[in-house]
C-alpha positions as CSV (number, residue, x, y, z in Angstrom):
1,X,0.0,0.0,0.0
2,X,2.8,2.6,1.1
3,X,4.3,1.5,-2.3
4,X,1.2,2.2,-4.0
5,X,1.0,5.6,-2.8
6,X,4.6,6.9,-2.9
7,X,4.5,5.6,-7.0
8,X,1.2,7.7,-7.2
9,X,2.7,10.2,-5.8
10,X,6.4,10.3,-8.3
11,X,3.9,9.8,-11.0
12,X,2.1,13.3,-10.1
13,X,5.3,15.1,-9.5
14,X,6.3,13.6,-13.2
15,X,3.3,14.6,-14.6
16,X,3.2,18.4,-13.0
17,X,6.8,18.7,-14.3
18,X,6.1,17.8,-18.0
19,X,2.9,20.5,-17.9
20,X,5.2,22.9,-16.1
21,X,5.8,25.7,-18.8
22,X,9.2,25.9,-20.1
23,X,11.5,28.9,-19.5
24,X,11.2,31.9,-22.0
25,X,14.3,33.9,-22.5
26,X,16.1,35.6,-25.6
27,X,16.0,32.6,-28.0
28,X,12.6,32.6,-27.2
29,X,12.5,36.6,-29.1
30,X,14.2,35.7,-31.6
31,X,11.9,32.8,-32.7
32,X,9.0,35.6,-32.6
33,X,11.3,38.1,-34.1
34,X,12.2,35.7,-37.3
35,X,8.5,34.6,-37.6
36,X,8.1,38.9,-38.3
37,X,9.9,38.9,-40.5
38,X,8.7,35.9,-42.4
39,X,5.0,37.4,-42.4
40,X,6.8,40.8,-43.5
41,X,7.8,39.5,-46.6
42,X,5.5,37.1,-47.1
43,X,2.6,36.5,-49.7
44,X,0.1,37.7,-47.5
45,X,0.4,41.6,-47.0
46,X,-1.9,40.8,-43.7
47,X,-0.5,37.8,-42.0
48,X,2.2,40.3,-39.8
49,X,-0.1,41.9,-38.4
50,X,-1.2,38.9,-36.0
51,X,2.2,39.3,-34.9
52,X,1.3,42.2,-33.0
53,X,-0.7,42.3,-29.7
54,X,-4.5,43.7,-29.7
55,X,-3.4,46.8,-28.0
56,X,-0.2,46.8,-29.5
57,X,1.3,50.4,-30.6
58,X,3.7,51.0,-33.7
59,X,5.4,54.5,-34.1
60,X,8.1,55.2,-36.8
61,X,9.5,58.5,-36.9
62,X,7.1,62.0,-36.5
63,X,4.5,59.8,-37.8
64,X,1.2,59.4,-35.2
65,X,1.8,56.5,-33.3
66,X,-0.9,53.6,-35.1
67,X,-2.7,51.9,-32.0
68,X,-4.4,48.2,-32.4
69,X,-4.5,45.5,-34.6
70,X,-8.1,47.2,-36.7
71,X,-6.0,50.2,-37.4
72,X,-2.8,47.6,-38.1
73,X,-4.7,46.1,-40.7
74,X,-5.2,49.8,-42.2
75,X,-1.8,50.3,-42.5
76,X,-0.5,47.2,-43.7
77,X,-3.3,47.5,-47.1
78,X,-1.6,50.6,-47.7
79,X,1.6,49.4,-47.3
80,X,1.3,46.1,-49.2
81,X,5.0,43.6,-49.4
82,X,7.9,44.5,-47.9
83,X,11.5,42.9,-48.8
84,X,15.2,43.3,-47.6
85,X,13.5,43.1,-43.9
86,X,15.9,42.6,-40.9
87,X,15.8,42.4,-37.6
88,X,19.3,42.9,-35.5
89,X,18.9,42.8,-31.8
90,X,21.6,45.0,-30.0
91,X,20.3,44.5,-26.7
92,X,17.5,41.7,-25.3
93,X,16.1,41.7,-21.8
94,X,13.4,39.5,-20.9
95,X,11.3,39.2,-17.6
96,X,8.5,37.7,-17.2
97,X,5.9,37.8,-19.8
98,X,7.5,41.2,-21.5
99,X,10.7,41.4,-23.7
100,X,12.2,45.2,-24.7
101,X,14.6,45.0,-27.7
102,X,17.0,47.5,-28.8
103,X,17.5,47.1,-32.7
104,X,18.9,48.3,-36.1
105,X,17.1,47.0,-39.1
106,X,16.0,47.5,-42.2
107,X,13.6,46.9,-45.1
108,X,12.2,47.7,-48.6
109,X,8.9,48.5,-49.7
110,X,7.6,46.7,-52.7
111,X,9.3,43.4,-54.0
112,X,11.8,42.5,-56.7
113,X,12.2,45.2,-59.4
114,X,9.2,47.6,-57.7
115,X,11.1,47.7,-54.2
116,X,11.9,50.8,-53.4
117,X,15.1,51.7,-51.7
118,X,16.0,50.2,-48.2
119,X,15.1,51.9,-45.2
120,X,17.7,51.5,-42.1
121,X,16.2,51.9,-38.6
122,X,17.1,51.9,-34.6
123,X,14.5,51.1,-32.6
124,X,12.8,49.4,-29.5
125,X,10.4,46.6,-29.8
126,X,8.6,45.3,-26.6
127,X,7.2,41.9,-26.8
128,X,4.6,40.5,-24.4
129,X,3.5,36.9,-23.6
130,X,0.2,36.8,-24.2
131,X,-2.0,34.0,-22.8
132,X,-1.6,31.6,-25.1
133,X,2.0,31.6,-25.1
134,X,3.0,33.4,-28.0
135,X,4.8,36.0,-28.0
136,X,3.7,38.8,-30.0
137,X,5.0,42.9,-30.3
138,X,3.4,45.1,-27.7
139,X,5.5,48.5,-28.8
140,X,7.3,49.4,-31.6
141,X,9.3,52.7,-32.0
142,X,11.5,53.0,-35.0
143,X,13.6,56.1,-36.3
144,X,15.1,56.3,-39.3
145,X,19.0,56.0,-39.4
């Protein structure tokens, strides 16, 4: 009987352990950072845009900051495919369920032949952990460079 227990007991601990949520840190960032960029220049003009958090806020230079994903959606039909996009990370702190990023980057509106000249940036990018695990952007401030 004691035998009985003390086995139903590892096998709980075993089980809480596998369901136990594993630890986020920077590799984690750049996982959602590369997905970006893969929706950036992807087919679908749209599909970054669920890369951003419901409330999220995007500022690039004097422009009005945009706020939420409704209003993301506005901007990305006007912007249409971007190319040449990069991400480089100069500084990554993570706690908890929020990420701030310093980075350089840049990008290219329009693809192939259309593109227009690349764009270089600094910015700061805060990613949040929203409930369902994914980690999506929560604020973005770019500046030309």
């Amino acid at each position: 009987m004691r035998q009985a227990i003390f086995a139903a007991f590892m096998l709980t601990g075993l089980a809480a352990c596998a369901k136990a949520p594993t630890p986020q840190g920077p590799a984690d960032i750049r996982a959602a950072e590369a997905r970006l960029v893969g929706h950036l220049q992807g087919n679908d003009p749209l599909a970054w845009v669920g890369d951003y958090t419901e409330d999220a806020v995007f500022q690039e230079g004097a422009d009005a900051p945009v706020s939420g994903r409704a209003a993301l959606t506005e901007v990305a039909k006007q912007l249409g495919g971007l190319s040449q996009v990069q991400i480089m990370p100069l500084r990554t702190v993570v706690q908890g369920n929020l990420a701030y990023v310093q980075v350089r980057g840049r990008y290219a509106v329009g693809k192939g032949a259309a593109a227009q000249p690349a764009h270089s940036f600094r910015g700061v990018m805060i990613w949040r952990r929203d409930a369902d695990g994914v980690w999506r952007m929560l604020h973005e401030m770019l500046a030309a460079e």
